[in-house]
Biopython code that builds the backbone (N, CA, C, O; Angstrom):
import numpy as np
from Bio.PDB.StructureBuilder import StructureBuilder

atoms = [
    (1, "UNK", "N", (104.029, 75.830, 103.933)),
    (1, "UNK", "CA", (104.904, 76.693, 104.685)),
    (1, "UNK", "C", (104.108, 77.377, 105.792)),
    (1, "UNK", "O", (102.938, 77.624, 105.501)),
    (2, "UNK", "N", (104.507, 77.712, 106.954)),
    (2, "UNK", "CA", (104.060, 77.935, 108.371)),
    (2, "UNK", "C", (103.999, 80.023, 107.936)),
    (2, "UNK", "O", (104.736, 80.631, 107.160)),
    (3, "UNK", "N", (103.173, 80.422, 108.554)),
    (3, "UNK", "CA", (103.119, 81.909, 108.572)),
    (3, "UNK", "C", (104.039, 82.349, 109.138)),
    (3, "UNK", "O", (104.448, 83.250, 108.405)),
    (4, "UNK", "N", (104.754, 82.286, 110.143)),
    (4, "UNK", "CA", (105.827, 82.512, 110.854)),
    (4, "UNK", "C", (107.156, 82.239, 109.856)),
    (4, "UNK", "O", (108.129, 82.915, 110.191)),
    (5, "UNK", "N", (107.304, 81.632, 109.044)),
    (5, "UNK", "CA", (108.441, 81.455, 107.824)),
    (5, "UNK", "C", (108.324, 81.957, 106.959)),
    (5, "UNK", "O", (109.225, 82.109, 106.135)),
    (6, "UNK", "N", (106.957, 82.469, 106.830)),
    (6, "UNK", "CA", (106.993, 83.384, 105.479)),
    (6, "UNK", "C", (107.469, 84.662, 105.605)),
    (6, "UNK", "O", (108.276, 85.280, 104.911)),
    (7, "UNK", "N", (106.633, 85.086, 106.949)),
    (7, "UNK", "CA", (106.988, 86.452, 107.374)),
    (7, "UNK", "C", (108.890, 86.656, 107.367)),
    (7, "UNK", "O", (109.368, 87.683, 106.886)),
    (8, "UNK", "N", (109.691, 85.683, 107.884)),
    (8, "UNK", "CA", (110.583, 86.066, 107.916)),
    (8, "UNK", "C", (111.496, 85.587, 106.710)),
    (8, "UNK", "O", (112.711, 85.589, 106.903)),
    (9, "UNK", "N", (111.118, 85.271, 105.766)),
    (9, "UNK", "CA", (111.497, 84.863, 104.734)),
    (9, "UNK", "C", (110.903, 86.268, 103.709)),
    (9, "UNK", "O", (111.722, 86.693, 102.894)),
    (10, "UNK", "N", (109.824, 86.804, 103.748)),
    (10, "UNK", "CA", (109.818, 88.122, 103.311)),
    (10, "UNK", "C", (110.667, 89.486, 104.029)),
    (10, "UNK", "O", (111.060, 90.502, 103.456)),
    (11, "UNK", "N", (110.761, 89.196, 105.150)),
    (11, "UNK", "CA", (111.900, 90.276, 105.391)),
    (11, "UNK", "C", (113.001, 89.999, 105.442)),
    (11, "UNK", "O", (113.644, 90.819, 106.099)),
    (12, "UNK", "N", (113.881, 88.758, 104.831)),
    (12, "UNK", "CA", (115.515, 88.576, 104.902)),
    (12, "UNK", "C", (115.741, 88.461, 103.644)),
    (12, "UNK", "O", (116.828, 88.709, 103.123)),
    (13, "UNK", "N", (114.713, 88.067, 103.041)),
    (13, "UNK", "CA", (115.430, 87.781, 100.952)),
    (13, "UNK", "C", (115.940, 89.118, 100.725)),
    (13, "UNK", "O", (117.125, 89.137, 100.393)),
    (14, "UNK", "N", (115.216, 90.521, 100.839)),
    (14, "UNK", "CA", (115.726, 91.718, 100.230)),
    (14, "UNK", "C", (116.998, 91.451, 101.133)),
    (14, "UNK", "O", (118.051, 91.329, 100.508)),
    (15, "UNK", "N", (117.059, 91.340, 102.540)),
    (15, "UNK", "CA", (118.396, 91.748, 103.247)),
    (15, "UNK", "C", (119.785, 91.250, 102.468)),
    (15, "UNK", "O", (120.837, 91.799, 102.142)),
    (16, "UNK", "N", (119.290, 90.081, 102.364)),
    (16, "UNK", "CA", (120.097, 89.002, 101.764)),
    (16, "UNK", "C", (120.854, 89.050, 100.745)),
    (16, "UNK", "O", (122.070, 88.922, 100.607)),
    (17, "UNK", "N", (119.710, 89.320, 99.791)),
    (17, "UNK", "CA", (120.305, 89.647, 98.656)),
    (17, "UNK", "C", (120.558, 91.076, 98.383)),
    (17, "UNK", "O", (120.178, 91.499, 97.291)),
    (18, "UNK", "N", (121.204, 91.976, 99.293)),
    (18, "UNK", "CA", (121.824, 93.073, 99.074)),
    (18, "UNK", "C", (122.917, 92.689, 99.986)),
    (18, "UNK", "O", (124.031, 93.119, 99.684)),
    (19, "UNK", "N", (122.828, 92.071, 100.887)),
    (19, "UNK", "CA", (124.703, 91.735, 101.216)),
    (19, "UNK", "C", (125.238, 90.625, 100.669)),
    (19, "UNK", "O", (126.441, 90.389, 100.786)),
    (20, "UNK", "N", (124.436, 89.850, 100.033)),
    (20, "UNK", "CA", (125.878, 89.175, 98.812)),
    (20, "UNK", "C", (125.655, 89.366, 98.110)),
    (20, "UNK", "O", (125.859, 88.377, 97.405)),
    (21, "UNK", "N", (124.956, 90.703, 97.133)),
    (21, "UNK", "CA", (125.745, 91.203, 96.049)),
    (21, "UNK", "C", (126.465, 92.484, 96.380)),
    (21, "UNK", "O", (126.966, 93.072, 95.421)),
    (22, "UNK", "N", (126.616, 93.086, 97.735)),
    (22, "UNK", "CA", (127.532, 93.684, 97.585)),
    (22, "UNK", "C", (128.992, 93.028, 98.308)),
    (22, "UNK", "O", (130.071, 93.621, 98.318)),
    (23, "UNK", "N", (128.808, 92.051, 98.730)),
    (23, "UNK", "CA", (130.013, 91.065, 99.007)),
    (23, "UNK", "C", (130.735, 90.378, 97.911)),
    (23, "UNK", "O", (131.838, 89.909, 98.193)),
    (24, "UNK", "N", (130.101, 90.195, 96.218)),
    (24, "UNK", "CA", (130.642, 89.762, 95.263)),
    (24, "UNK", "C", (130.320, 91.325, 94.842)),
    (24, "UNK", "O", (129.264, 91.338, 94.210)),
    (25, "UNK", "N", (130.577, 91.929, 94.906)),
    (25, "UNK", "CA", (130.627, 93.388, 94.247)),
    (25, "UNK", "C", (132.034, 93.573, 94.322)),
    (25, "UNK", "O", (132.932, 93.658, 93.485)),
    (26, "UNK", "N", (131.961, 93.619, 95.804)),
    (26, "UNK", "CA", (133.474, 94.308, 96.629)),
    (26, "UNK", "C", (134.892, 92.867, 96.595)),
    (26, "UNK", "O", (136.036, 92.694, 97.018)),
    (27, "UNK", "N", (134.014, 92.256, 95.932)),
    (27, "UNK", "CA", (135.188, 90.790, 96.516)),
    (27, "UNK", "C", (135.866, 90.652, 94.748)),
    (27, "UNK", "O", (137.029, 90.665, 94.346)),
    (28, "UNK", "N", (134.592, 90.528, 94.035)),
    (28, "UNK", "CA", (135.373, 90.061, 92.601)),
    (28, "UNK", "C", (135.118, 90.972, 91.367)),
    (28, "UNK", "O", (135.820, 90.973, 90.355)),
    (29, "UNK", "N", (134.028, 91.742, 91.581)),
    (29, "UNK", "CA", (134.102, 93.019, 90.231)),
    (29, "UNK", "C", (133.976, 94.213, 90.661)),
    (29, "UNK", "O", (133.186, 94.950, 90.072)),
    (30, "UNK", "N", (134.639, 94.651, 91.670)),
    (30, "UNK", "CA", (135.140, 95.933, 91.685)),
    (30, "UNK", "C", (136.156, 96.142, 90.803)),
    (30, "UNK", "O", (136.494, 97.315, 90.643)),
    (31, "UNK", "N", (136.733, 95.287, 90.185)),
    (31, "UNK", "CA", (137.960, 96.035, 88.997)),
    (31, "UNK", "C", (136.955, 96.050, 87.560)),
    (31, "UNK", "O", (137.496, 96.488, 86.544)),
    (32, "UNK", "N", (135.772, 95.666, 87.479)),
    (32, "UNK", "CA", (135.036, 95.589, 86.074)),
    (32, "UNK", "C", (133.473, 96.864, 86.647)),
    (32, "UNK", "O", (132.944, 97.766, 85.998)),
    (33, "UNK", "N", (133.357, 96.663, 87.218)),
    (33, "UNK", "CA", (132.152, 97.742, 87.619)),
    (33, "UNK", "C", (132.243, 98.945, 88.595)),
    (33, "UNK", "O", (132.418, 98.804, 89.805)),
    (34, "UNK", "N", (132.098, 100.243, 87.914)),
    (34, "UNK", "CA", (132.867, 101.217, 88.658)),
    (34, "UNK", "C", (131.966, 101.047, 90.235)),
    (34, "UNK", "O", (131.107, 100.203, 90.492)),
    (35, "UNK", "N", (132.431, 102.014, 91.029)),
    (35, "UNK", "CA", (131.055, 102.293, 92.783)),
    (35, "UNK", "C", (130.088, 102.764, 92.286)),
    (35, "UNK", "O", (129.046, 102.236, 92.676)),
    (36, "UNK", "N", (129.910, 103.998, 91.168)),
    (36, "UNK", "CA", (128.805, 104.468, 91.244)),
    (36, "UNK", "C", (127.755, 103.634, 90.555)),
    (36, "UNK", "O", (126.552, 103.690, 90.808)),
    (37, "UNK", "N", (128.410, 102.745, 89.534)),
    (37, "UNK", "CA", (127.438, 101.729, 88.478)),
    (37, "UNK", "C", (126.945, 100.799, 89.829)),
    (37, "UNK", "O", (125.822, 100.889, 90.325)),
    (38, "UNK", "N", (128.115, 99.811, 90.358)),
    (38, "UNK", "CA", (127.318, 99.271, 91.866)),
    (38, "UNK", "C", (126.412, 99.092, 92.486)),
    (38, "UNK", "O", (125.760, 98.123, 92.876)),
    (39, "UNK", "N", (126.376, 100.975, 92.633)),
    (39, "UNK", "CA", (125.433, 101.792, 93.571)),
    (39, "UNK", "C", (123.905, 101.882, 93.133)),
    (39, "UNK", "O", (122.846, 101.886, 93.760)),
    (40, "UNK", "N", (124.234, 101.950, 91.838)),
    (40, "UNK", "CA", (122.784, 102.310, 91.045)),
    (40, "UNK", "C", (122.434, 100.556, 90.717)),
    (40, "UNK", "O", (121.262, 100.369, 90.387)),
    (41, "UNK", "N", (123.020, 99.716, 90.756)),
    (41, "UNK", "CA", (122.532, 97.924, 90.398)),
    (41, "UNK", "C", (122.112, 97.715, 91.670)),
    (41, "UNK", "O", (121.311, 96.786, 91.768)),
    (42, "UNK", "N", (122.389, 98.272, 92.668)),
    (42, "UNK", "CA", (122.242, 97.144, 94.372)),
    (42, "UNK", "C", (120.222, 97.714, 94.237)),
    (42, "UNK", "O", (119.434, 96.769, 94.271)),
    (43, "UNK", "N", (119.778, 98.752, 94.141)),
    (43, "UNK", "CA", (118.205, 98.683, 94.541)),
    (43, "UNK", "C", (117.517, 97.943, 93.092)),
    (43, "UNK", "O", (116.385, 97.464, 93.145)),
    (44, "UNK", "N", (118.315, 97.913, 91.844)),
    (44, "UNK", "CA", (117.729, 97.387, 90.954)),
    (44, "UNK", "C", (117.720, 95.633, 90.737)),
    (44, "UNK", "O", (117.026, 94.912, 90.021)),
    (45, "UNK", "N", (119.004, 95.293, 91.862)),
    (45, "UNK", "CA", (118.857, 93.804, 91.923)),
    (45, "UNK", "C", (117.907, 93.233, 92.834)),
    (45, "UNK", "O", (117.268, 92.181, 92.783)),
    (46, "UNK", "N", (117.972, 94.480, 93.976)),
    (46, "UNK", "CA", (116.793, 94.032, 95.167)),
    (46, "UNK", "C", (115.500, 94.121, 94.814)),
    (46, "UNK", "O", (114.643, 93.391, 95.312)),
    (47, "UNK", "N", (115.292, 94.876, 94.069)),
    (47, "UNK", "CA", (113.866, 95.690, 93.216)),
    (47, "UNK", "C", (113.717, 93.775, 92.389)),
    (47, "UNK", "O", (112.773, 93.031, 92.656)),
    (48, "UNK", "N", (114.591, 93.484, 91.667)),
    (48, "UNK", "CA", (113.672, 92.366, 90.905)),
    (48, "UNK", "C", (113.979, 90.991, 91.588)),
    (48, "UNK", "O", (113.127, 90.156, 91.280)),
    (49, "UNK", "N", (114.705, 90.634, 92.216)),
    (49, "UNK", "CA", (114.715, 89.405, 93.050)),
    (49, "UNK", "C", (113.322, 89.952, 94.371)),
    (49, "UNK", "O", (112.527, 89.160, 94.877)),
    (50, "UNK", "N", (113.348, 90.677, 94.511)),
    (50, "UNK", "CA", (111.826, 91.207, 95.814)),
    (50, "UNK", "C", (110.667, 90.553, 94.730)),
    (50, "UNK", "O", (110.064, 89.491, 94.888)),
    (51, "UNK", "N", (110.549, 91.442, 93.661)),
    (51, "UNK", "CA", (109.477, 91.263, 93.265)),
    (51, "UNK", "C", (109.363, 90.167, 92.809)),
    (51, "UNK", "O", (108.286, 89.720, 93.203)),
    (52, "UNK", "N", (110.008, 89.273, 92.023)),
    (52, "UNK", "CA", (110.064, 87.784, 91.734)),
    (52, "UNK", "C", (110.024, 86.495, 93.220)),
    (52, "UNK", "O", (109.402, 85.443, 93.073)),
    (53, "UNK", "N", (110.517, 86.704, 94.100)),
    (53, "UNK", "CA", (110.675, 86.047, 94.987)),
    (53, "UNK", "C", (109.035, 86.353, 95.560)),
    (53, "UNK", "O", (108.032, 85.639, 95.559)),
    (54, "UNK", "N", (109.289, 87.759, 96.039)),
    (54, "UNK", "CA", (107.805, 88.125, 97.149)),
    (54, "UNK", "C", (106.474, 87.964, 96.704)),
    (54, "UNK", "O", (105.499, 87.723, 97.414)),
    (55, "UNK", "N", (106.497, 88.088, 95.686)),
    (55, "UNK", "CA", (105.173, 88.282, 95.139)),
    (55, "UNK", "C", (104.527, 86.954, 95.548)),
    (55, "UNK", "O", (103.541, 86.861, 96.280)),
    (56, "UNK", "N", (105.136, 86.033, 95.042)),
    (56, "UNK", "CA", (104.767, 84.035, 95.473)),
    (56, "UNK", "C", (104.873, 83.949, 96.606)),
    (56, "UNK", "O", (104.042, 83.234, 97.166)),
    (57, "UNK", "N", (105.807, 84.549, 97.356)),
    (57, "UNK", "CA", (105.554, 84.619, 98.987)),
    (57, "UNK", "C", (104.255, 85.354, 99.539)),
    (57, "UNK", "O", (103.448, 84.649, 100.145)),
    (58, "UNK", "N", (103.971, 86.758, 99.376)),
    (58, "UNK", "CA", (102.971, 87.200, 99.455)),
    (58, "UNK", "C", (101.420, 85.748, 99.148)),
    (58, "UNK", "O", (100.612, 85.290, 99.955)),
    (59, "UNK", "N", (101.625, 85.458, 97.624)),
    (59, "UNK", "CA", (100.525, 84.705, 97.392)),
    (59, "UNK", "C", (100.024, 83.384, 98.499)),
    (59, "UNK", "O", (98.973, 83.054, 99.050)),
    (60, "UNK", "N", (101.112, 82.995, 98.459)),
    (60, "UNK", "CA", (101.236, 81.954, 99.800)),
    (60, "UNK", "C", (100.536, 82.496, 101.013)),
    (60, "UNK", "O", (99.397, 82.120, 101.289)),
    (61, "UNK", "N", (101.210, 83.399, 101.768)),
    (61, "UNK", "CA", (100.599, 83.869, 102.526)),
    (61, "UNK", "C", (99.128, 84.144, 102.459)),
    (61, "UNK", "O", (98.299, 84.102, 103.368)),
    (62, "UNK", "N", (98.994, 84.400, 101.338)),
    (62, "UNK", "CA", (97.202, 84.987, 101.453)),
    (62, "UNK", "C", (96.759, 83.979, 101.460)),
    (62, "UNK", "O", (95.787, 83.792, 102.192)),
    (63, "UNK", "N", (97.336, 82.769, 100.556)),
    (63, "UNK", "CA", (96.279, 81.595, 100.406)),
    (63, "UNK", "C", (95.933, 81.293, 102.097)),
    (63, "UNK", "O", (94.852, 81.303, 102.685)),
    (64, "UNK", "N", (96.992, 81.090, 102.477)),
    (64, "UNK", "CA", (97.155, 80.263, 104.136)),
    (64, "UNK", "C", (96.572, 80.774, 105.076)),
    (64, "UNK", "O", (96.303, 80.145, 106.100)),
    (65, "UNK", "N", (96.135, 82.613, 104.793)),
    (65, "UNK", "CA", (95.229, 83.590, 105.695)),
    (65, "UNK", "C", (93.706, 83.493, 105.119)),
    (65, "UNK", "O", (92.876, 84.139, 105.758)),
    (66, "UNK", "N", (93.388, 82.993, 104.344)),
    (66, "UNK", "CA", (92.346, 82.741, 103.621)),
    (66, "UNK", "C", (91.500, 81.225, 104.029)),
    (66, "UNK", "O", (90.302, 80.960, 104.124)),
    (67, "UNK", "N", (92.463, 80.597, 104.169)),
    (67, "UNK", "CA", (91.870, 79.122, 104.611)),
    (67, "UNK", "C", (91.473, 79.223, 106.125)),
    (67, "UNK", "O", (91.045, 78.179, 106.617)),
    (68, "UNK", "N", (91.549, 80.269, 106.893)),
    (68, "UNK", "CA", (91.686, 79.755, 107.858)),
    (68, "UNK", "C", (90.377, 81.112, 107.946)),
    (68, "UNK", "O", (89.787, 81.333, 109.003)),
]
sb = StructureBuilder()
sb.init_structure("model")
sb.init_model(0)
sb.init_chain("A")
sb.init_seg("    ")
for serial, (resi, resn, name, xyz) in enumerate(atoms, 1):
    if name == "N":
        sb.init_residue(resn, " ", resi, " ")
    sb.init_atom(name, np.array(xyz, "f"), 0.0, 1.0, " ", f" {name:<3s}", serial, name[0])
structure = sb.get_structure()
């Protein structure tokens, strides 16, 4: 993977994945999950898809700043 794809692949996954889960928030379980429960899941879904996703992104990156 190119440095230029990582970088922006580390700053759109969080984006990302906070507007479609609040697009299936607002679209299909707003009648099962109140706003405020929502409210308190949207930094805890971004919190572990970041850290699962980024972290291997991060690693990547270092490897690829390292070789060079």
């Amino acid at each position: 993977m190119y440095y230029k794809q990582i970088k922006w692949m580390i700053l759109f996954i969080p984006t990302f994945t906070a507007a479609i889960w609040e697009y299936v928030r607002h679209q299909f379980l707003l009648p099962y999950i109140s706003m405020d429960l929502g409210n308190w899941l949207t930094p805890v879904l971004v919190y572990v898809v970041g850290i699962t996703l980024l972290t291997q992104l991060f690693r990547i990156l270092k490897k690829n700043t390292e070789r060079i």
